[in-house]
N, C-alpha and C positions, 0 to 999 in steps of 0.2 A: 504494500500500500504506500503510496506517494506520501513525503510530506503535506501536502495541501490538502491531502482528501482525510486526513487523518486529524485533520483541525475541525474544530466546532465554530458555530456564528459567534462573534463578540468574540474570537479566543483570545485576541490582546488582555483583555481583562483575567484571563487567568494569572498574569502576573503579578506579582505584588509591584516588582517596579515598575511596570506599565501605568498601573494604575494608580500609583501616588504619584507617579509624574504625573498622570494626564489631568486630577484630579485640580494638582498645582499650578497646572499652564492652565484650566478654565478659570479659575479664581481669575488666574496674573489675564488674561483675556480680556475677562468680563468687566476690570478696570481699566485694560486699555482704550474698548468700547466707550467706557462710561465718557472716558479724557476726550475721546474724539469728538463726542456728541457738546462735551461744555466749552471745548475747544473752540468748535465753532460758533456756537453762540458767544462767547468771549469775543472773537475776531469781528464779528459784524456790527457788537457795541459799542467794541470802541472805534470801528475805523467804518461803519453803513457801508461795504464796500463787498460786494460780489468778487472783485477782483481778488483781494487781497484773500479770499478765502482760497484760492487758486494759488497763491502765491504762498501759503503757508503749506497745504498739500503737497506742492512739489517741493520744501524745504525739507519735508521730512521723507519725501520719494527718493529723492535722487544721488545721497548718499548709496541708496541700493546700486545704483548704475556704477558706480566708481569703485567700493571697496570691497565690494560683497565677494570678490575673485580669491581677496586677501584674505578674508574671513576663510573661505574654504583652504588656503595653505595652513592658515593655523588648525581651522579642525585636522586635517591630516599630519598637523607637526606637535600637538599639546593634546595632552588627555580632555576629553569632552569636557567632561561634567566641571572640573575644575574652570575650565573658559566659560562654564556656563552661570556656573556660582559668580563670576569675575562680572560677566554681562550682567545680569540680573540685579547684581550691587548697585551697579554704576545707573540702571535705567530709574532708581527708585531717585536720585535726585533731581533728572529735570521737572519729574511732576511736581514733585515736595517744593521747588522751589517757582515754580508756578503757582502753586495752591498760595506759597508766602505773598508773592506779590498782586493777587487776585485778589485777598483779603487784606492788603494793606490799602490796596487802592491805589495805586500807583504805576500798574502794569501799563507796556505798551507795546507797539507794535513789533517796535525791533525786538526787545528783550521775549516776546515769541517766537519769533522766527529767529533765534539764537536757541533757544530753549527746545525746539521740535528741530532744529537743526543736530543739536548736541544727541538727541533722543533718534534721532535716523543714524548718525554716524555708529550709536553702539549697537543700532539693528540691524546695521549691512555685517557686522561682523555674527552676531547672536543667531541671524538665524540661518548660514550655512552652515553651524555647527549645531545647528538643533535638526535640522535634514537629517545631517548624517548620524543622529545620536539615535532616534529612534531602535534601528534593528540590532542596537546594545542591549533593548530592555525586554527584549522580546527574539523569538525563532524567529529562524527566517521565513518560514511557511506562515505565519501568523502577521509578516509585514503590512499585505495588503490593508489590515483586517485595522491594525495599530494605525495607518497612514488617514483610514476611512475615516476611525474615530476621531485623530487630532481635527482632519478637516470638517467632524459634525461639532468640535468642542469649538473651534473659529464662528460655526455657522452659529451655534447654540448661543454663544457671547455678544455676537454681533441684532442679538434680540435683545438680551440680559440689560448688556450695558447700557444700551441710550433708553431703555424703560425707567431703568435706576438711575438716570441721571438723568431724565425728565422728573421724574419727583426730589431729588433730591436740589437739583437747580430751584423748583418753587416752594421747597420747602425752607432752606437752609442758606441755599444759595451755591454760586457756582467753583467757589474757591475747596467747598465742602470732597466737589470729587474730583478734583486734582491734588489730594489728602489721602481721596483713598482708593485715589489707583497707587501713588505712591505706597500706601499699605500692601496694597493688592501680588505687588513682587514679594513680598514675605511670602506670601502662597508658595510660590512657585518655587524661593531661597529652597527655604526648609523641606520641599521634595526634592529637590537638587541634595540637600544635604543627605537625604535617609536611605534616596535609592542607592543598588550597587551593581552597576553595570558588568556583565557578562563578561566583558574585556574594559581596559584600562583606557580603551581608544587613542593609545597615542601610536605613531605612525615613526618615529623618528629613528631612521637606519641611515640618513644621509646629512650630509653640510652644505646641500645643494640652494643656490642664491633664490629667492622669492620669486622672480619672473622665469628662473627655469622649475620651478616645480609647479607654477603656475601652467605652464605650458606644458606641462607631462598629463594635465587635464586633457587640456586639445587636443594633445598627440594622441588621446586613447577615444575623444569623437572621433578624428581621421581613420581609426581602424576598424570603429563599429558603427559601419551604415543604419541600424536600426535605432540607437541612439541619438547619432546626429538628425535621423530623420523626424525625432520626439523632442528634441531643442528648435527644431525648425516650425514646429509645428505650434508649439510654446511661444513664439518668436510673433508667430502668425497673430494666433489668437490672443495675443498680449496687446497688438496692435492696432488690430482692425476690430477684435469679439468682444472683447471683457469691456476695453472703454464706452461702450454703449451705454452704459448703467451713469457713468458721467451726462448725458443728455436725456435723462427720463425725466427731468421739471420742465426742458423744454416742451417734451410730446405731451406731460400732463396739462401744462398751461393755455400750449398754441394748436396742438393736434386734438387731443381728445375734450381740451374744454373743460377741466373738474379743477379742482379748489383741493387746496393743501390737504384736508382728509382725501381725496380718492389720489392725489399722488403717496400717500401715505400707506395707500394699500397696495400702492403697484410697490414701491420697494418692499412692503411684506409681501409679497406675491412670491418673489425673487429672493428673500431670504427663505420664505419656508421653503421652495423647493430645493435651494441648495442646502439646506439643514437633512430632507429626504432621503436626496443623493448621497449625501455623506452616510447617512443611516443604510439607505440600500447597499452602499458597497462594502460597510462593517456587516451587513450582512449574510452576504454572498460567500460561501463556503469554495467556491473555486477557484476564487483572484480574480486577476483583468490580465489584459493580453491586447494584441490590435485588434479584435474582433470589437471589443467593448469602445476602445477609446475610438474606431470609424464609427462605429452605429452613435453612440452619445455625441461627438463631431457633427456628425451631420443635422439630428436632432437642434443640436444647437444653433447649426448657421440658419436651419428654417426655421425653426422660433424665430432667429433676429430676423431675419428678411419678413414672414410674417405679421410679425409685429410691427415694423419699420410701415409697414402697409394698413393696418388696423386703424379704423376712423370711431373705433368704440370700448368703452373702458369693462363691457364685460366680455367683448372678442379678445382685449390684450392684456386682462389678467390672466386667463391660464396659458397664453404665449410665454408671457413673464415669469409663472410658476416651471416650465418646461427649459428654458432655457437657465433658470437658476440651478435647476435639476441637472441637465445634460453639462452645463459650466464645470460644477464640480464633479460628477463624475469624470470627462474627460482630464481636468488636470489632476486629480488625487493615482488617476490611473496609468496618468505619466509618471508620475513621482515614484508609485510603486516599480511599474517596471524599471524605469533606470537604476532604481537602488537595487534591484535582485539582479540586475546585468554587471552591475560594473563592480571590479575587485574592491576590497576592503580598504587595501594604501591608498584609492585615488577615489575615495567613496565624499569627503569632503571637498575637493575638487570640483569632482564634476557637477554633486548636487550645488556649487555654489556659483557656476556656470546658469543651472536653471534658477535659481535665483536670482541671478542677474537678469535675463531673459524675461521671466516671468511677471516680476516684481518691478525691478529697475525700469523694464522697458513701458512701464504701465503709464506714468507721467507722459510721457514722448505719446503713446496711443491717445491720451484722452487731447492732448494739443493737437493731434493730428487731425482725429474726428472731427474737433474744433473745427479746426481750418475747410475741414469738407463741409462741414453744415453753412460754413459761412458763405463759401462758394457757390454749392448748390444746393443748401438746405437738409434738412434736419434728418430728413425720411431718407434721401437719394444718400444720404452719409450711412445711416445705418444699414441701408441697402446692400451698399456696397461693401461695407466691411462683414456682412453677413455671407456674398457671395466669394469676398476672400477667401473666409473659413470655409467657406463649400468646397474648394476648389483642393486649396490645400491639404484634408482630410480627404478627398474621395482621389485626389490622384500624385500624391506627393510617396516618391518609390523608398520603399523600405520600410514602410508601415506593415503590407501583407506577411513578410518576414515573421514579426512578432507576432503572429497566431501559430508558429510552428515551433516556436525558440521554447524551452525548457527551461525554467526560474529554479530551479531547486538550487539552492547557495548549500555548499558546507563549511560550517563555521567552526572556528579550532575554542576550546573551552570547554568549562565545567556548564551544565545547565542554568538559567536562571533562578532564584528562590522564589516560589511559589506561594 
């Protein structure tokens, strides 16, 4: 019997580290959330300015595009968890020191965008070593299942947080939860302190300089077509797919005509199906493969083109439910395979490649769509980037590959504690 077939639904959770991790990264989540949502009502009161909300977003984006390559040297040059305990320290003070000047009354605009500046730089490094940390805490047959979960605990938080920070902004006030997302990293510290990972994840056999171990990532897409073919695809969809969800007040206000509740429901539309997705593929006893990520692909680019076309708010709620759905299955199912494809030494690497990709390139997509809506408007933008994704996913070579490829990893160690 296979590794995979011999795993149960949810098996992540058979772990005790799995699940004190995950349990710590929803806490540390659900304050990230909450920060984003006071964030931006922070930004609009003190500066009424649409812009500037745009300009604080790519302040804490675009550190992903520049260091995040680096972050993946060090996951593969220093024990995981120790870099992760180091990250998680550091990210507790730009909220904390937010929260001080929010409540003193004195905040402004620069001292934010320094502030969420400070807070993207320690996330380009944070989170290609939380990529590669995962199939520490867990079998490699149970990856898919651990990878599902983290992306339903994002989906789960990303409801949590700005609920809790809609009451707590009119309760309290806004300084209250940039206090306690800073709390909210203690979550995550103290699961970082207790688990104990499978191996030590440190990677260090060599002296070799930053930009050649950087580049021993490249060298190992160059010799795996099916890989490079799932960074290209990431590349795609990071571009033209995902920034759609950046132009849904436009379609709410000018296309379908509703008022801040029914744009309120299109983004819950598109959270709960990507919360779904997440659920579906923690569920799924098989794994994923290219079978899953063409069919959800596809799925997706017709949702967007569908929707880009819909003149009605109950025809492109469950467009918006489908595509949230298919969003995250496709990328959770990239993530999975690349991690069961590529070796342990270069597992930091390369996952920090797709984070660049993924992540990095998301800022650059939603200025792009920009630029398309403004040209030729809002629908013919979304259009368009929905039939990129079609194209991409249905004829870009070295996808049909991975329905044949074999994921089974063997991994050197003692089991984990149960």
């Amino acid at each position: 019997m296979s590794a995979t077939a011999s795993v149960g639904r949810f098996s992540a959770f058979k772990y005790r580290n799995f699940r004190m991790y995950w349990t710590g990264h929803l806490v540390s989540l659900s304050g990230t959330w909450m920060q984003a949502a006071a964030q931006g009502w922070l930004v609009l009161r003190i500066t009424d300015s649409p812009f500037y909300l745009g300009v604080v977003s790519a302040a804490g984006s675009l550190p992903l595009l520049f260091l995040t390559l680096f972050g993946g040297v060090l996951a593969d040059r220093f024990e995981k968890r120790s870099l992760l305990l180091f990250t998680q320290g550091l990210s507790v003070f730009p909220a904390a020191a937010l929260g001080v000047l929010t409540w003193m009354g004195g905040v402004n605009i620069w001292q934010i965008l320094l502030l969420v500046s400070l807070l993207g730089i320690v996330n380009s490094l944070d989170i290609p070593v939380r990529q590669s940390f995962i199939i520490d805490l867990v079998e490699p047959a149970s990856l898919p299942h651990a990878i599902a979960l983290n992306a339903a605990a994002f989906n789960a938080a990303r409801m949590i947080g700005p609920a809790i920070a809609g009451f707590v902004i009119g309760w309290v006030g806004l300084h209250v939860c940039f206090f306690l997302n800073s709390l909210s990293f203690g979550a995550s510290l103290l699961a970082l302190y207790l688990v104990r990972p499978r191996t030590n994840g440190s990677t260090k056999t060599d002296h070799a300089g930053v930009f050649a171990r950087m580049n021993e990532g490249f060298a190992y897409l160059r010799q795996d077509p099916s890989v490079l073919a799932l960074m290209v695809l990431v590349s795609v969809f990071s571009l033209f797919g995902l920034p759609y969800a950046t132009l849904l007040p436009v379609f709410a206000r000018d296309i379908l005509q509703v008022d801040s509740q029914g744009y309120g429901l299109m983004m819950s539309c598109v959270g709960f199906g990507a919360l779904l997705g997440a659920v579906w593929l923690a569920f799924r006893v098989s794994g994923t493969g290219g079978t899953v990520i063409r069919l959800a692909g596809l799925v997706f680019a017709g949702g967007m083109i569908a929707f880009s076309r819909s003149l009605l708010l109950p025809i492109s709620m469950p467009l918006l439910f489908f595509t949230g759905f298919a969003a995250v299955v496709v990328i959770s199912s990239i993530n999975v395979t690349i991690q069961r494809k590529v070796p342990d030494h270069l597992r930091g690497r390369v996952m920090s490649i797709y984070t660049t990709l993924f992540l990095g390139m998301f800022p650059i997509g939603s200025l792009l769509m920009g630029a398309l809506s403004q040209a030729f408007g809002v629908r013919a933008a979304v259009t368009l980037g929905g039939l990129m994704c079609l194209v991409s996913v249905a004829f870009l070579p070295g996808l049909g590959h991975l329905s044949r490829t074999s994921f089974e990893v063997e991994r050197p160690g003692p089991p984990p504690a149960l």
